[in-house]
ZABAVEX-894303 format. One record per residue (C-alpha): residue number from 1; z, y, x. Coordinates in steps of 0.001 Angstrom, whole numbers, plus 500000, padded with zeros to 6 digits. Layout:
ZABAVEX-894303
k; zz; yy; xx
NUM; Z; Y; X
...
***
This chain:
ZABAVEX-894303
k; zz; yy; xx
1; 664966; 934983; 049459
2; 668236; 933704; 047380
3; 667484; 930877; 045255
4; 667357; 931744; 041838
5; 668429; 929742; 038315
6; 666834; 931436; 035797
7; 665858; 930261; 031740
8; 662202; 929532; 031552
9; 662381; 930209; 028000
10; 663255; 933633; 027967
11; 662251; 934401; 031929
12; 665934; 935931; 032865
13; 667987; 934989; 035711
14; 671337; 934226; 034875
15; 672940; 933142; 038684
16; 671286; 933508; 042142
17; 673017; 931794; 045534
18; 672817; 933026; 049120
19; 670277; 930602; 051569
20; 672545; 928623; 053844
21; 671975; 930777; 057979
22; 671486; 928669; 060708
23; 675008; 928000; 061568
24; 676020; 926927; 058037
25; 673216; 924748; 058646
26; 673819; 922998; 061983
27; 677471; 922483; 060482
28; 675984; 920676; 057537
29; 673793; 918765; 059107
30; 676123; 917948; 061868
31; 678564; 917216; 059731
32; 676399; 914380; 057735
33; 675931; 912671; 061423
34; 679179; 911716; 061659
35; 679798; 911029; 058037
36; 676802; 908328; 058475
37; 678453; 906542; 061204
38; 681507; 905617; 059241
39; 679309; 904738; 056166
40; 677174; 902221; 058196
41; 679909; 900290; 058698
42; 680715; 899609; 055471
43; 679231; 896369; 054055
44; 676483; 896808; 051550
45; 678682; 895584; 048237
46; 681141; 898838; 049018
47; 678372; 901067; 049118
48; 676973; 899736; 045973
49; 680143; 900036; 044275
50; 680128; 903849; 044931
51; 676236; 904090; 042848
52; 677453; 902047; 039910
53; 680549; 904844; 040076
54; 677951; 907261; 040030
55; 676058; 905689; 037265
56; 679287; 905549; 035339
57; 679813; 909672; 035715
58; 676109; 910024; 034362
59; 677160; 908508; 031449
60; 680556; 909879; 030955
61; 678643; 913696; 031783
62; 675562; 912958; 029942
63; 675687; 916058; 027360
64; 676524; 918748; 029997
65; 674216; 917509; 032714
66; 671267; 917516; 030383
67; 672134; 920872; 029369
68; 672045; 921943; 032962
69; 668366; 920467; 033643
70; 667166; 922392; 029875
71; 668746; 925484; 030857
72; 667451; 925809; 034363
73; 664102; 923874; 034816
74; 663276; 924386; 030754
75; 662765; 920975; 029405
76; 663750; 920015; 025412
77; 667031; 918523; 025418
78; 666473; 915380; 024365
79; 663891; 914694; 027715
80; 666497; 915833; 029689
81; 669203; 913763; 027918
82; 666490; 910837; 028446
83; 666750; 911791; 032452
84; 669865; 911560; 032552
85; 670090; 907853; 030980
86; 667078; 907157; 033633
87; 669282; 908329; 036321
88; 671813; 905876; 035374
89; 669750; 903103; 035090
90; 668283; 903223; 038084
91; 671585; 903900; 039764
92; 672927; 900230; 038808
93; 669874; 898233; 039000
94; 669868; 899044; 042846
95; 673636; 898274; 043170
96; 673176; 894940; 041125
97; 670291; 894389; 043414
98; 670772; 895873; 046763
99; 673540; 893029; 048668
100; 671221; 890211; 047865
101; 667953; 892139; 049301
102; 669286; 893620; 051955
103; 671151; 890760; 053609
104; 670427; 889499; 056835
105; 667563; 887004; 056008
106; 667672; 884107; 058949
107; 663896; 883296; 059269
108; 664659; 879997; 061749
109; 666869; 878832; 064126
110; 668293; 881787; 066002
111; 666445; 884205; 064220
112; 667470; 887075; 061983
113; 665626; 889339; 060259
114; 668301; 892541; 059384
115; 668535; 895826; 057393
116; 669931; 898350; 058736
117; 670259; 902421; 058028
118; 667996; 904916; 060364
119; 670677; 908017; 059990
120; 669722; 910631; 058007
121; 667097; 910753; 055415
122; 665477; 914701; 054340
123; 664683; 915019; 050842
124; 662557; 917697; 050128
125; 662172; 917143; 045893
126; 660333; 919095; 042860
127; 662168; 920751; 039980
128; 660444; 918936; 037278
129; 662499; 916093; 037357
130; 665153; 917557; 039511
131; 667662; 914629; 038783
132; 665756; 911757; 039224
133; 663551; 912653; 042002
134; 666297; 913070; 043848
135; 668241; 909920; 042707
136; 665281; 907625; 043091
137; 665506; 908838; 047250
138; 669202; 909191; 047848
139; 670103; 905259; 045833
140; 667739; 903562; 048592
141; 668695; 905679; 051162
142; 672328; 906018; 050812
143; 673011; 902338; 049779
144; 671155; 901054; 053171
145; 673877; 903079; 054947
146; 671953; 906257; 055404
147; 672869; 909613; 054743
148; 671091; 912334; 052991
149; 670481; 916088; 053293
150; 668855; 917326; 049894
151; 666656; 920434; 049934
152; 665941; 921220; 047011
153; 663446; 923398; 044903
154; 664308; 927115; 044897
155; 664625; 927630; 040699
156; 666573; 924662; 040554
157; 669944; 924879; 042700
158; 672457; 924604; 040406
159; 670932; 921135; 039818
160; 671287; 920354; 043192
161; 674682; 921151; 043970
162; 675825; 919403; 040782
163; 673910; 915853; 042207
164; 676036; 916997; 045469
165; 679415; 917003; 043351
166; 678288; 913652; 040991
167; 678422; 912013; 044338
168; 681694; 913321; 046288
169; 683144; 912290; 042371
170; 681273; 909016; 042585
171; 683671; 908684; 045854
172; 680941; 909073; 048252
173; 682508; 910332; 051744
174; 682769; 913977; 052066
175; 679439; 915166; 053927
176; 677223; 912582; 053627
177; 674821; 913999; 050725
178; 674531; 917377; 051597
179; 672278; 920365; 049846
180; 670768; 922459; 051984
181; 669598; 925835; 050484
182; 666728; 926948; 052970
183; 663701; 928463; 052779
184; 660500; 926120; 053413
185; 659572; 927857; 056703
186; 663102; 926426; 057830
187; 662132; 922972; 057107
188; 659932; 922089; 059876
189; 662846; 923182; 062490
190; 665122; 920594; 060335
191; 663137; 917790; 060704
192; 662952; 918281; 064403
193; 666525; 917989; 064848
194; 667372; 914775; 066040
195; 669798; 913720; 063057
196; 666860; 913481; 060857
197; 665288; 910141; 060871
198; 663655; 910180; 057716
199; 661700; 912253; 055803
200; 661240; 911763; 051590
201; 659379; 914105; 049854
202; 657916; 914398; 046332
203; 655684; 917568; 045846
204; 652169; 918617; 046001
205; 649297; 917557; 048020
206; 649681; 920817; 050787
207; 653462; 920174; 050703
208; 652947; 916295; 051592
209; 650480; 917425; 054416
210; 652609; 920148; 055736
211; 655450; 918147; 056236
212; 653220; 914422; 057385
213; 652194; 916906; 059811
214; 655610; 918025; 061458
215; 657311; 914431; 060694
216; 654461; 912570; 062891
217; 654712; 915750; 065467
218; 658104; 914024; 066105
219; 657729; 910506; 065259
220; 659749; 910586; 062215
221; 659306; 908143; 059422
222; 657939; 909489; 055764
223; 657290; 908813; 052231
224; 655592; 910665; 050086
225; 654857; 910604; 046524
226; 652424; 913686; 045663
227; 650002; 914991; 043019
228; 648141; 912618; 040459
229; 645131; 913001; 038377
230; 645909; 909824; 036543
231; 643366; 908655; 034388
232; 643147; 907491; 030553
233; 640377; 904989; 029795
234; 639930; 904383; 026153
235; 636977; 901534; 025856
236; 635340; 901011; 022118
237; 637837; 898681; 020624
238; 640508; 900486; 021251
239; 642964; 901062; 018227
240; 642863; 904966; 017984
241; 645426; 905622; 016059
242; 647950; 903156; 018426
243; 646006; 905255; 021532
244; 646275; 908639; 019775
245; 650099; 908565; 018974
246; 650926; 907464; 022716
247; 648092; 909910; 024571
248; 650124; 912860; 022938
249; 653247; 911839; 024902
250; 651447; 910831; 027838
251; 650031; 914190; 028388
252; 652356; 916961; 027126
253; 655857; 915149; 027830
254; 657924; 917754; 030487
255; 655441; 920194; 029184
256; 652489; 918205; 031360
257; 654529; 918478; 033999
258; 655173; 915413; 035583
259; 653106; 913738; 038631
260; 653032; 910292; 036779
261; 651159; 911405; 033551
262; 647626; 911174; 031968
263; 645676; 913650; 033188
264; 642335; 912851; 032708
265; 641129; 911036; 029322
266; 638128; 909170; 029607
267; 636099; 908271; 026951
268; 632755; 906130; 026392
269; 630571; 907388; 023899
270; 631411; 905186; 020859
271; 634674; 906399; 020180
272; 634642; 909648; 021622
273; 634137; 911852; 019236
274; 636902; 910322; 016583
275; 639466; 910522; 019963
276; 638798; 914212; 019945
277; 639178; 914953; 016548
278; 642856; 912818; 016668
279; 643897; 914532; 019636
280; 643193; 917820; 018118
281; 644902; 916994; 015243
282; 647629; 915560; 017151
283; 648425; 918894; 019636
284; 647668; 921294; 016694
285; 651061; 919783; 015540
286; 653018; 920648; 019063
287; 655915; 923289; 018227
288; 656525; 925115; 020716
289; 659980; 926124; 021113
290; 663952; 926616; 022702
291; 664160; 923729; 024238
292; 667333; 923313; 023047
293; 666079; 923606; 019557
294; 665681; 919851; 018218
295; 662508; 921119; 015860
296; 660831; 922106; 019039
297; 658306; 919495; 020242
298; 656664; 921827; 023387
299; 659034; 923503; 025593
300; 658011; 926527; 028352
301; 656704; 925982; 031943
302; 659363; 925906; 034639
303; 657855; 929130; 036104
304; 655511; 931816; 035534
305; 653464; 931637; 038386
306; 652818; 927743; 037446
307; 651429; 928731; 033788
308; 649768; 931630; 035373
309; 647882; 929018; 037660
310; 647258; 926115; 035000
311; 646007; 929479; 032644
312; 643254; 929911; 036135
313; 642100; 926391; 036449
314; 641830; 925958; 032187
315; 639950; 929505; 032761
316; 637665; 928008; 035439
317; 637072; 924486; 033761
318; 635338; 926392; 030906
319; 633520; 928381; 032664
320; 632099; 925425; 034414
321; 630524; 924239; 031037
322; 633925; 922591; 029348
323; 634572; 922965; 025377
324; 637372; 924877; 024633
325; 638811; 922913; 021768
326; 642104; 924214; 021495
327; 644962; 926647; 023095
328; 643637; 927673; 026644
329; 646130; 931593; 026295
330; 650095; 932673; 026796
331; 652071; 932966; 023884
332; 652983; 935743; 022560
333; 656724; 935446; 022804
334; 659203; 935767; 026000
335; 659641; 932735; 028147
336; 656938; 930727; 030239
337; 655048; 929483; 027047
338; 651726; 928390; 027429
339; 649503; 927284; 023972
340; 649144; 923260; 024332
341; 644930; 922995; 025304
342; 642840; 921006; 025364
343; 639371; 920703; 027004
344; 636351; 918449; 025718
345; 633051; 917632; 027687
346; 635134; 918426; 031301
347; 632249; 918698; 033791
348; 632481; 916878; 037150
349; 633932; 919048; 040046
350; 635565; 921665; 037678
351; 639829; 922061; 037880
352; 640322; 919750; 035302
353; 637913; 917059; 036579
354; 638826; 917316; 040247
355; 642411; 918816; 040573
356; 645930; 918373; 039369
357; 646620; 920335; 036240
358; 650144; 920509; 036197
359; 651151; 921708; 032348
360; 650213; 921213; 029126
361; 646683; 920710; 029488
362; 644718; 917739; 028437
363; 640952; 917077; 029499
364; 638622; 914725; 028125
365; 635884; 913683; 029842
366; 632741; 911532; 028240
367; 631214; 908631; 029963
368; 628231; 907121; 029484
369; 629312; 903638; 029250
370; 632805; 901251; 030289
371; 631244; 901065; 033763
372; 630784; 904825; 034247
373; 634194; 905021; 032760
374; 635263; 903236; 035294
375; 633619; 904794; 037937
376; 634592; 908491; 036921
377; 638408; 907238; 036828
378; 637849; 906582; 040864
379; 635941; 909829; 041075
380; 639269; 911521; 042048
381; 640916; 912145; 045405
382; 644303; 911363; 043786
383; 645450; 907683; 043103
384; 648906; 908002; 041712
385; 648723; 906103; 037873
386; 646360; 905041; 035204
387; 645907; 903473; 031605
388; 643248; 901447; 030132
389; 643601; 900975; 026575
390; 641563; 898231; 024616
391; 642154; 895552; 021955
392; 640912; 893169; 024790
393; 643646; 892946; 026611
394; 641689; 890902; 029194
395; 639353; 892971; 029620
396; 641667; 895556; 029867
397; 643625; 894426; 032500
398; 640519; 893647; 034763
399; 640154; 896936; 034862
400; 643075; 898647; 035314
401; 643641; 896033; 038404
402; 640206; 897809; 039562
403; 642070; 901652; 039381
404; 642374; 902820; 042639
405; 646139; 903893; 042295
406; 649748; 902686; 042865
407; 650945; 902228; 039536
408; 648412; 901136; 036363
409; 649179; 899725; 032607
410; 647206; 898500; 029687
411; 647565; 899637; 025771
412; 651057; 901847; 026996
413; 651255; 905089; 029043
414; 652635; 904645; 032627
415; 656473; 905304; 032729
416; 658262; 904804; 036024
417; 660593; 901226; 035613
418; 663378; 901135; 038175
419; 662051; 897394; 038745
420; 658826; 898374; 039484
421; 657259; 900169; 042733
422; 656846; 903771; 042158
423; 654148; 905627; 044431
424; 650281; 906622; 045567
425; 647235; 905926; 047673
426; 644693; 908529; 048601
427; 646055; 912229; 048566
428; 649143; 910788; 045940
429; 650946; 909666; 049173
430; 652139; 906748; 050397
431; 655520; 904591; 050564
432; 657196; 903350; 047445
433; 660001; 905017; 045169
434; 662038; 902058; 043301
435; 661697; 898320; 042956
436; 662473; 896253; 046005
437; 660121; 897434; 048097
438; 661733; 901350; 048164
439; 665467; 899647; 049799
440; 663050; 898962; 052983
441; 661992; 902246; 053278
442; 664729; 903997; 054641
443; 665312; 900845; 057144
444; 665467; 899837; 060156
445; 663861; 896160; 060122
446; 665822; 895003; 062859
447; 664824; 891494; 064449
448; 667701; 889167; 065858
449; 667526; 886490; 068169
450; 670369; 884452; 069160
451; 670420; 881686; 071873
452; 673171; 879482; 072741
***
């Protein structure tokens, strides 16, 4: 099947591109091998350089690169424009940071503890933020001295191929980040070849099983950041109209699309009934829209077979005993709309309780008290993110250091840093995107000794 860039606001394909065979691919893949082994040898400050070049064309492309992401995964401009500036970001922190941290550090006398690349890392990455998923893989990886071979989600591959230019511009060597357009079936026979040293791979739960399996089948180091069902706490003191005007954002941003988002909001019983009636208020107000339209505040799904789904598990929630407050239908227009929703009294076990709801979908679920708020935000097999939001910002923060995920906050939504750690426990994965800890991942932790 080609892969296929199409406008999720009006559901037409505009440009479709041929899947690579299996000779284009061994060349490609081949051809990264030996690109990597002239790239390791260049000290860590050169590679660097070549990100902060590539930060640079972010900026200097900013306009028409956004408008690429809005017209192909469906995003409103100015989300994508934010992506963009993300990208960047991210792009120099890690070459102002990456020669100091990944220096040989001499532990004693005759010992060294050094950093080097594996060979290539596989990124398999998502079309909802299909710049900076990939970015957040290929700055670790590539600045360590790996090289990369991107493949890409199938509705976004003219996104891919322009990340592939950004970095032969950016004066990357020719070869080194490579997309690969191949069908998933074709993935597990790629990460057997021995050139692949590395998988990184931000997608569902299945996805991050499938591919855990065949990476451990042959030995081959992974990180995964998958689904969340990140949770919302709002205790009794909270300021609700400070919680309301941020829980609107936290939820419907990328069209509730995004792995790091609130899913679930949990409310004790003192509050809980004002929180509805805000949030109501709050999504009534959602335009939905072009999302190149600057009026529009709601843009379409990426795909119709993803609102199609999140239409099934809204569908389901209800009929397990949830309160259809608003939305819940398609719109009645052409693109991938679906009405912003929103579901009160969520029952445990139902989609919305239990699952990932990937769009714009937000469920609130009553507890009885802070404890049982506590314990329901657990209740979840996911442990990407979470919020707790309180004037007690003590209190607070004792709990949100009791979340069981990767990445919590008090009193503001969670919003990835490129100083920070980025990643899961439970079925959200494991291994970290960003922050220090992500230029280890793609390394190997090589231990020196040296007599005389």
């Amino acid at each position: 099947m080609p892969y296929l860039s199409s406008n999720p606001a009006t559901g037409l394909v505009f440009r479709s591109y041929d899947n690579h065979d299996s000779r284009q691919i061994a060349e490609i893949v081949e051809s990264a091998a030996r690109a990597q082994l002239d790239w390791a040898e260049r000290d860590c400050t050169s590679r660097a350089q070549v990100l902060a070049r590539a930060a640079d064309l972010l900026a200097e492309q900013r306009d028409t690169l956004a408008a690429l992401i809005t017209g192909e995964m469906g995003k409103l401009l100015r989300e994508s424009l934010d992506e963009i500036d993300k990208c960047a970001a991210l792009l120099r922190w890690v070459a102002a940071q990456a020669p100091a941290a990944l220096a040989d550090e001499q532990v004693a006398e005759g010992c060294v503890v050094r950093k080097a690349p594996l060979g290539i890392v596989l990124g398999i990455m998502p079309w909802n933020y299909p710049f900076s998923q990939v970015l957040r893989y290929a700055a670790s990886a590539l600045v360590l001295g790996n090289g990369c071979l991107l493949k890409h989600a199938t509705n976004v591959p003219q996104c891919a191929l322009a990340i592939e230019r950004l970095w032969l511009d950016a004066g990357l060597p020719p070869g080194l980040f490579r997309t690969l357009l191949i069908e998933p079936d074709e993935v597990a026979t790629l990460i057997a070849r021995p050139e692949v040293q590395a998988v990184a791979l931000t997608g569902s739960e299945a996805a991050g099983r499938a591919v855990a399996a065949v990476a451990g089948k042959y030995l081959k180091k992974t990180v995964l950041e998958l689904g969340g069902s990140d949770p919302f706490v709002v205790l009794h003191d909270a300021d609700l109209d400070h919680v309301l005007d941020r829980a609107l954002p936290a939820r419907f941003t990328n069209c509730g699309q995004s792995c790091l988002s609130a899913k679930r909001f949990i409310v004790v019983p003192e509050i809980a009934d004002a929180f509805v009636a805000g949030l109501a208020e709050r999504i009534g107000r959602l335009l939905p829209g072009d999302p190149f339209d600057p009026q529009a505040t709601l843009a379409p799904m990426a795909r119709d077979d993803l609102r199609l789904r999140v239409r099934r598990q809204v569908a389901d929630t209800v009929d397990a005993g949830a309160r259809l407050v608003l939305g819940g239908q398609m719109l009645g227009r052409a693109g991938f709309f679906l009405a912003p929703t929103l579901l009160d009294h969520v029952p445990p076990a139902s989609p919305a309780y239990a699952d990932e709801v990937f769009g714009p979908v937000a469920a609130v679920i009553r507890a009885a008290d802070e404890l049982d708020a506590l314990r329901i935000a657990n209740d979840n097999r996911f442990g990407l993110g979470g919020s707790v939001w309180s004037r007690d910002v003590e209190r607070a923060t004792r709990m949100a250091c009791r979340l069981k995920a990767g990445y919590v906050s008090v009193n503001q939504p969670c919003r990835s840093d490129p100083r920070l750690p980025l990643g899961g426990v439970k079925a959200s994965g494991y291994g970290r995107e960003m922050g220090l800890a992500s230029l280890h991942e793609f390394a190997n932790l090589q231990s020196l000794r040296i007599g005389r």
